[in-house]
Structures are given as structure tokens and as C-alpha cells.
C-alpha positions as CSV (number, residue, x, y, z in Angstrom):
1,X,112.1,77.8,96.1
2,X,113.9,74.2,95.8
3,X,116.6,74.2,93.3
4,X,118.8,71.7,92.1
5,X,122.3,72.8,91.2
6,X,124.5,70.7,88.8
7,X,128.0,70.9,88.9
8,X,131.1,69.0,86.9
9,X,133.9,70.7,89.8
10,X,132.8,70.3,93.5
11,X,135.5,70.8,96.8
12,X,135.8,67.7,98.2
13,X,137.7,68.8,101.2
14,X,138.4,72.3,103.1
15,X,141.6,72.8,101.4
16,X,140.9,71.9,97.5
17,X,139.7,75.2,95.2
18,X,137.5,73.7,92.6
19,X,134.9,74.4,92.7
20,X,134.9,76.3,95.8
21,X,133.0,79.5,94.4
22,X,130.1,77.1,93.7
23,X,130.3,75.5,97.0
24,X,130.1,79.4,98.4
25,X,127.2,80.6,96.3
26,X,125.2,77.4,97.9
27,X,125.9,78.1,101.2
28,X,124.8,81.9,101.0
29,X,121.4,80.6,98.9
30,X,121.0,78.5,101.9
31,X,121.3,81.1,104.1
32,X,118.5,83.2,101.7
33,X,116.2,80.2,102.8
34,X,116.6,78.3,99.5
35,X,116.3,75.0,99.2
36,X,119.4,73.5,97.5
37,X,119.9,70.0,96.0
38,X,123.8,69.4,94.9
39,X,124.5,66.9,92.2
40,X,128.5,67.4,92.1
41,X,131.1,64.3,90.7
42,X,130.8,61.4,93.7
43,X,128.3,63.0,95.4
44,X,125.6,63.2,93.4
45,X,126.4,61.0,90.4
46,X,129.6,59.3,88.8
47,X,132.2,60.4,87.2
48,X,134.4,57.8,86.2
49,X,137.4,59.3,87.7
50,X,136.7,62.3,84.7
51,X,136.0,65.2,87.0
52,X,139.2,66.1,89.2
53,X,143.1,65.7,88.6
54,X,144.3,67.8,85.3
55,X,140.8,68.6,84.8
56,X,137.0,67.7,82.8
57,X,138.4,68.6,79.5
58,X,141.9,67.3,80.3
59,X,140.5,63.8,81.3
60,X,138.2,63.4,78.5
61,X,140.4,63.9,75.7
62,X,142.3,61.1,76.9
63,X,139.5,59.2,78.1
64,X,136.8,59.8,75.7
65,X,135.0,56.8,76.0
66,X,134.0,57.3,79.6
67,X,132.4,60.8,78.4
68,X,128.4,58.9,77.5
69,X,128.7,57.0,80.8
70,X,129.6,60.3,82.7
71,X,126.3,62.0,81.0
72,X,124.2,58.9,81.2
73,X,125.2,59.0,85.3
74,X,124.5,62.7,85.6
75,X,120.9,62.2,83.5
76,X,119.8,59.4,85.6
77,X,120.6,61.6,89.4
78,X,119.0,64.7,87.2
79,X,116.1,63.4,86.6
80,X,115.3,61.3,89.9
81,X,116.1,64.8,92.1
82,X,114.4,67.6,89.9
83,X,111.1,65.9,90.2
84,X,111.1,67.9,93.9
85,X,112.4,70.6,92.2
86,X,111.2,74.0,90.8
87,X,114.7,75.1,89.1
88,X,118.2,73.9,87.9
89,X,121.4,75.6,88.0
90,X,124.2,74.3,86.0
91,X,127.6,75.6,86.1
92,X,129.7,75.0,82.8
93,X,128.9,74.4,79.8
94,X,128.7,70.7,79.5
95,X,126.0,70.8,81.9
96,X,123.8,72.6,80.1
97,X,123.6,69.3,77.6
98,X,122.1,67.5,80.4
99,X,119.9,70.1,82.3
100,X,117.8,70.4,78.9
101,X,116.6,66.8,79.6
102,X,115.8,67.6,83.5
103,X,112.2,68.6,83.2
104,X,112.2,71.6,84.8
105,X,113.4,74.9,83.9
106,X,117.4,75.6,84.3
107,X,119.6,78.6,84.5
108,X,123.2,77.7,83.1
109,X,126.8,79.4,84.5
110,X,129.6,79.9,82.6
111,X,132.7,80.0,84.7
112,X,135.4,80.0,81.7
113,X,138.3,77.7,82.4
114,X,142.0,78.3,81.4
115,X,142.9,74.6,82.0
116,X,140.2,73.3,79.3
117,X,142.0,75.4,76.7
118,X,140.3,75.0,73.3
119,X,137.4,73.3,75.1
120,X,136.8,76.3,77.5
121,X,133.4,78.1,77.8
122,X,135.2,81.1,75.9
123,X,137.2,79.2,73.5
124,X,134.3,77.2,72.3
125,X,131.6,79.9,72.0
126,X,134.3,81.6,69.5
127,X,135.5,78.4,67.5
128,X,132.3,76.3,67.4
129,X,128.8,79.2,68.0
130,X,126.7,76.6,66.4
131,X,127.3,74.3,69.3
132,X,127.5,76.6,72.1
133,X,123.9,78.1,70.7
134,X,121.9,74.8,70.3
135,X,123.2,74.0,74.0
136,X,122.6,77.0,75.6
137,X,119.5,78.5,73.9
138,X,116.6,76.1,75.8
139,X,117.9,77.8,78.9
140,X,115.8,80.2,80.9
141,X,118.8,82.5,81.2
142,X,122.5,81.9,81.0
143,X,125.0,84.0,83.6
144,X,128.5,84.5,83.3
145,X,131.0,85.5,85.3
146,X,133.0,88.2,83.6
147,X,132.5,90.4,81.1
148,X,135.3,88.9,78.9
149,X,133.3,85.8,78.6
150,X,129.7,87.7,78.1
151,X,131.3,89.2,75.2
152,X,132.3,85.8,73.7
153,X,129.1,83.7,74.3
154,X,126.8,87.1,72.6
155,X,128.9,86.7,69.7
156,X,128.0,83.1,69.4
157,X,124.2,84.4,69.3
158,X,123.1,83.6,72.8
159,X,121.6,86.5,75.8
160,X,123.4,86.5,78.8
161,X,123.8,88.6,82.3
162,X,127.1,88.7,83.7
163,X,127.1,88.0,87.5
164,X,130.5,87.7,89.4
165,X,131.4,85.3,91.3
166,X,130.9,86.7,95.2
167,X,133.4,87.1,97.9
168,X,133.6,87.7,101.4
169,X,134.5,91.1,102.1
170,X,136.0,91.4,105.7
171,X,134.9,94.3,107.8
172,X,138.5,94.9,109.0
173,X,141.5,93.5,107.5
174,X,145.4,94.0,109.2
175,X,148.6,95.6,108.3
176,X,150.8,93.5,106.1
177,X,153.4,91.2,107.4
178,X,157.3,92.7,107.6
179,X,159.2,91.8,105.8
180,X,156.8,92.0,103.2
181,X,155.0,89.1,101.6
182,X,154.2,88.4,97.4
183,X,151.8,85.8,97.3
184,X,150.2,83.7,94.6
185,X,147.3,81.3,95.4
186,X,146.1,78.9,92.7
187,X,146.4,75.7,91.3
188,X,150.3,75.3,90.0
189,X,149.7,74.0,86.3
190,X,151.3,75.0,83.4
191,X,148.3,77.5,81.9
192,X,148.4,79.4,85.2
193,X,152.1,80.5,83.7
194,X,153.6,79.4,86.7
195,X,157.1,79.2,85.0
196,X,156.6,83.4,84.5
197,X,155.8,83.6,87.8
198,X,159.0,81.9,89.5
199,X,161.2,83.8,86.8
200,X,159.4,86.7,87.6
201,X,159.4,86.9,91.9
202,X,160.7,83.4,92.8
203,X,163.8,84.9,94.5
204,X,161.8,87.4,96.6
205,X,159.5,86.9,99.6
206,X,157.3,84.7,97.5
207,X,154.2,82.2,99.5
208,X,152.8,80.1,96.8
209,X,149.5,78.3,98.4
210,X,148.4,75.7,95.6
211,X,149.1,72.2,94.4
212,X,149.1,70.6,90.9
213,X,151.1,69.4,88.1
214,X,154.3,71.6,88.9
215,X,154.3,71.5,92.3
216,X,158.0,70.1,92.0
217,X,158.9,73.6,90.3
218,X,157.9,75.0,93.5
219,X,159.6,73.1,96.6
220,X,158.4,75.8,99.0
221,X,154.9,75.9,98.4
222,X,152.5,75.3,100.9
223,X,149.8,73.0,98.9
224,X,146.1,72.8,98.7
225,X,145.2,74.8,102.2
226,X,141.8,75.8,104.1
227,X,140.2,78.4,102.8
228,X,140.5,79.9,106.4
229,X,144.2,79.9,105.7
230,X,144.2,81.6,102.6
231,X,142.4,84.9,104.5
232,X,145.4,85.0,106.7
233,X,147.7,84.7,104.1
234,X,145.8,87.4,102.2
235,X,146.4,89.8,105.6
236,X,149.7,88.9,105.5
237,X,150.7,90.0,101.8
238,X,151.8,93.3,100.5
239,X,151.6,92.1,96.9
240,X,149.6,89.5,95.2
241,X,150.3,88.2,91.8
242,X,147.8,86.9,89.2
243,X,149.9,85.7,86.4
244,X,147.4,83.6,84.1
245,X,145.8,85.9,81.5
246,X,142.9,83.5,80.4
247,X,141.2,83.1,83.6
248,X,137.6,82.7,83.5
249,X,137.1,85.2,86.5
250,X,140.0,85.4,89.0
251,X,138.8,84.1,92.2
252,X,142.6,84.6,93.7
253,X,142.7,88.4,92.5
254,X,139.0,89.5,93.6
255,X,139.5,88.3,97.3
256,X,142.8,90.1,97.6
257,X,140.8,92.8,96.2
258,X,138.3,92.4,99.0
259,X,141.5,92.2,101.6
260,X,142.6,95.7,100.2
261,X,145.7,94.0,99.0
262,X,147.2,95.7,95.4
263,X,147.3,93.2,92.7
264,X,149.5,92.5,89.8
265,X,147.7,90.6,86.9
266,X,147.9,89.9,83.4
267,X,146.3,91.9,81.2
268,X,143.6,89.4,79.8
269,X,140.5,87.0,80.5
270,X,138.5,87.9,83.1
271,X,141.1,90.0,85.0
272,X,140.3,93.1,83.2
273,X,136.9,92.6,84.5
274,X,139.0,93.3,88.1
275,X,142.0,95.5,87.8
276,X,141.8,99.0,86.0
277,X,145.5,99.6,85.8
278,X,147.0,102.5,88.1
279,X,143.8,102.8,89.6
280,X,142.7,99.1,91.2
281,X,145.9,97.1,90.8
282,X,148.7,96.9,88.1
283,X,148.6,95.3,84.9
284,X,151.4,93.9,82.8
285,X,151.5,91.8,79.8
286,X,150.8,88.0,79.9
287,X,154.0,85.8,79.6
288,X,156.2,88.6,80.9
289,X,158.4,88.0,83.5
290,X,160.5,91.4,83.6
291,X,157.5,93.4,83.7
292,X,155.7,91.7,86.5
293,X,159.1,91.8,88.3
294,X,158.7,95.4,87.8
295,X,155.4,96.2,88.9
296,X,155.9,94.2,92.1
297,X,159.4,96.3,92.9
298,X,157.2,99.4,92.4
299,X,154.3,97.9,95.1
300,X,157.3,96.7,97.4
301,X,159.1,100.2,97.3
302,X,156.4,102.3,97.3
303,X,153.8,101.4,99.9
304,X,151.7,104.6,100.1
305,X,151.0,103.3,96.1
306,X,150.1,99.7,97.5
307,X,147.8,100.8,100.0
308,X,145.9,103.6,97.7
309,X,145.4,100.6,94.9
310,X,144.4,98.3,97.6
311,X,142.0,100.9,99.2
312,X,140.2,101.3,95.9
313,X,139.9,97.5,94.9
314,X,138.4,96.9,97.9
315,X,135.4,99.6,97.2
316,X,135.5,98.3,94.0
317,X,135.0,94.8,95.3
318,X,132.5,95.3,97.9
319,X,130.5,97.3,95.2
320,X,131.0,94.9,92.8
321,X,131.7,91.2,94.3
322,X,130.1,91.3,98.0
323,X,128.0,88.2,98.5
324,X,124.4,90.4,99.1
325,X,124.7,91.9,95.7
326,X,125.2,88.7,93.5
327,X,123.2,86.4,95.4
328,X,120.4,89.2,94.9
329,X,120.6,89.2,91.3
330,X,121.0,85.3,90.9
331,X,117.6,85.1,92.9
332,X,116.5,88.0,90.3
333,X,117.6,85.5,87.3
334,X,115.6,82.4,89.2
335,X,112.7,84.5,89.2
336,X,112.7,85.6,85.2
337,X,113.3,81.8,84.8
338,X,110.7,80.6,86.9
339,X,108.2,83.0,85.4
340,X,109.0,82.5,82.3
């Protein structure tokens, strides 16, 4: 099978996170003896400087006029590399505009995307359904990653499976660190309500690995670091945080998960989809710095609670979120497209 994925957000180094879950899902299809073609910004086609910094959406509403060259560059490289192709996979929704034009049958990915805001996946497929439907319904099948966002895109009128995004689920993982860590990993920008999260634990042990916008709000952080580092951070922690209520998935939240580390998130967006409260992780309410202050006291001072949470996310991830069981049902999906 020779596929050709299409991508707007692509890491560029070992250290940077976008993208990164797509970057992982092509490596494992490798692996599956799948024969992948990328087409990601400056690797694959030009983006006019649209794809990274604060962001697709971000850059386009202030550079709108770069937005027909972008597509025009992403036609062009679609069209010369699906020829060797059997199937496209496009992640986002803007890609699906183009991967209707490829000439081969596509499967589209829906991530969500708190940092697009009213020009997320979500926020779009429940403001504009009319749009989100004439894009999406040529596809051969559409995935999304949580449930949250399923919910959304049916109610616009369009089928779709939910598939998580996968993680690596260790077969051993180590005691925390003493004294004990609270981590947060993720891009520091104002939707990821990093100004909760400093009011909220910034005088405790807190390791913030991340880089963006606010990185001046946070002197200590660490910045953009190999995903290699991120594990051992991950062993280290007692607590990690997951502040942003409109994430798309919660890529941050499921690998702690996977670490058997408990988890405080806000109760929205795709989190729900990970932490049942009292039973996989705590939630608390979005925007709400006492309360997470709370639930992250209770972790700290009661660690027979922190390890029974932690013990059950991890089942709950490796059942839900280990890499054999979605790249499984992606190949399932390629197969109903390809068929079809």
C-alpha cells in the first residue's frame, strides 16, 4: 500500500511538538510495511512562512493573501506524488480542500486545534456545517481524534470514526522524583491558559517543558525539548497538569497517562475523552486556578491516591491509545477507502 499523507503542521526538529503525533503515526505505518510519501510545510510544498509560529489559522488571518498561493503549492506537490500512489491521508481540515483534487481516494483527520479558535476543526463544524460538509463529504472516510470532536463534525451531517492519537506505552516506568515534581508540557500560548496555570502551581515544584508566545511569563521553563526528554520528565513527575480545556486530543495528558502518572485537566475538549474524574485522573473546571491548586495538593499529599489514578490511566491508555490498536484500525479505515 503506498500512501501519501498531507499535512499543514510537521516537526521540523527533535524538540518541536507540532505535529509530532503525525510524524509518529508515519513512522509506526512504516514499520507495518506501508509505503509513506510526506507532503508537510518546506518539505513537501511551500508555505509561505503560513504554517509554523502562532499557528495556520493565526497566520492567515493576518496574511490572507498568501492563503491561494499556499493551496496552489500544496495542489501542484499533490498531484505530481499521488500519481504513485493508492491513498491520501490528510490531517486537518484545510487539507481536505485539496486532497479532493488529488486523484486518488483520501481519508481526512481531524485533530481539533485550540490555537485556531473560531477556525478550529470543532468550532467550524458547529458555526459553518455547510462548509465543513461540502469539504469533507467526497472523502472515503473521515477520523477524528476524540469523541468531543466526533460529536461536533456528526452534527454538521458528516460519518466519522474516532481513532486516538497513539502513544508509546512503556513496559516499565520508575518511581517519581523527591521532592516531588508538577509538570506541564505544551506549547506556552495564551489558549493553553497558561496564566491559570502559573497562578494555580507556579510557586510549587513546577517543570514547564514548552516554548511560545509567553515564554517570558515563564523564566524557568525549559523550552521546546526532545521527545526523549519529555519521557524522563514524565518518570520524574508526581503530578501532571493539563490546563487548556479545548484541546483537540491531549497529547501531553494521554502520555502521562501511559507513564502511570495522575493527571489534573480541565474538564472540556478532548480531555474528557481521557480523564474520568476520581477514577483516571482529576478534573476541575477550565479557568480555575483555586481548584486546580486543589486537586494538585490532594495528588502531592496523598500518594497512595496518585499512584491508584495513575495505575488505572495507564490500563486505560494501553487499552485505548497503544500504537498496535490505532494503527490497526487506521489500516482498517485505508482498507474501506480503498475498496470503496
Amino acid at each position: 500500500m503506498r500512501v501519501v499523507v498531507l499535512t499543514t503542521s510537521w516537526p521540523r526538529t527533535e524538540s518541536e511538538f507540532a505535529g509530532r503525533f503525525v510524524a509518529d503515526a508515519v513512522d509506526r505505518l512504516r514499520e507495518r510495511a506501508v509505503e509513506v510519501e510526506v507532503l508537510a510545510p518546506g518539505s513537501g510544498y511551500r508555505d509561505y512562512g503560513l504554517a509554523y509560529g502562532g499557528g495556520m489559522a493565526a497566520n492567515v488571518r493576518r496574511r490572507p493573501w498568501l492563503a491561494p498561493l499556499l493551496l496552489l503549492s500544496m495542489w501542484r506537490a499533490l498531484r505530481r506524488t499521488a500519481r504513485a500512489g493508492d491513498l491520501v491521508h490528510a490531517h486537518w481540515l484545510l487539507t481536505a480542500a485539496v486532497a479532493r483534487f488529488g486523484g486518488r481516494p483520501f481519508v481526512v483527520t481531524l485533530h481539533g486545534s485550540g490555537s485556531a479558535g473560531r477556525f478550529s476543526d470543532e468550532e467550524l463544524s458547529r458555526s459553518r456545517p455547510r462548509l465543513v460538509r461540502s469539504l469533507l463529504r467526497p472523502a472515503a472516510a473521515v477520523i477524528c481524534v476524540s469523541e468531543t470532536l466526533a460529536a461536533a463534525v456528526r452534527e454538521a451531517g458528516v460519518d466519522t470514526v474516532v481513532i486516538p492519537n497513539g502513544v508509546r506505552i512503556p513496559d516499565e516506568v520508575a518511581r517519581p522524583a523527591e521532592p516531588p515534581e508538577v509538570l506541564y508540557v505544551g506549547r506556552l500560548s495564551p489558549e493553553k491558559n497558561i496564566d491559570t496555570l502559573l497562578e494555580a502551581v507556579g510557586d510549587l515544584n513546577l517543570v514547564v517543558a514548552g516554548d511560545g508566545p509567553l515564554r517570558d511569563r515563564v523564566p524557568n521553563a525549559l523550552g521546546a525539548v526532545p521527545h526523549a526528554e519529555v519521557e524522563s520528565l514524565l518518570e520524574r513527575a508526581s503530578v501532571v497538569v493539563a490546563p487548556c480545556e479545548r484541546e483537540g486530543f491531549g497529547l501531553a495528558a494521554a502520555e502521562a497517562m501511559a507513564f502511570g502518572r495522575p493527571v489534573v485537566a480541565a474538564a472540556g475538549g478532548g480531555l474528557l475523552d481521557l480523564v474520568a474524574d476520581e477514577e483516571t485522573g482529576l478534573l476541575v473546571p477550565p479557568r480555575d486556578a483555586a481548584a486546580l491548586r486543589a486537586a494538585v495538593e490532594r495528588l502531592l499529599g496523598d500518594p497512595d491516591l496518585g499512584e491508584r489514578l495513575g495505575l488505572a490511566g495507564r490500563d486505560f491508555a494501553r487499552e485505548r491509545f497503544g500504537w498496535d490498536g490505532v494503527i490497526e484500525r487506521t489500516l482498517e479505515v485505508y482498507g474501506r477507502a480503498l475498496g470503496a
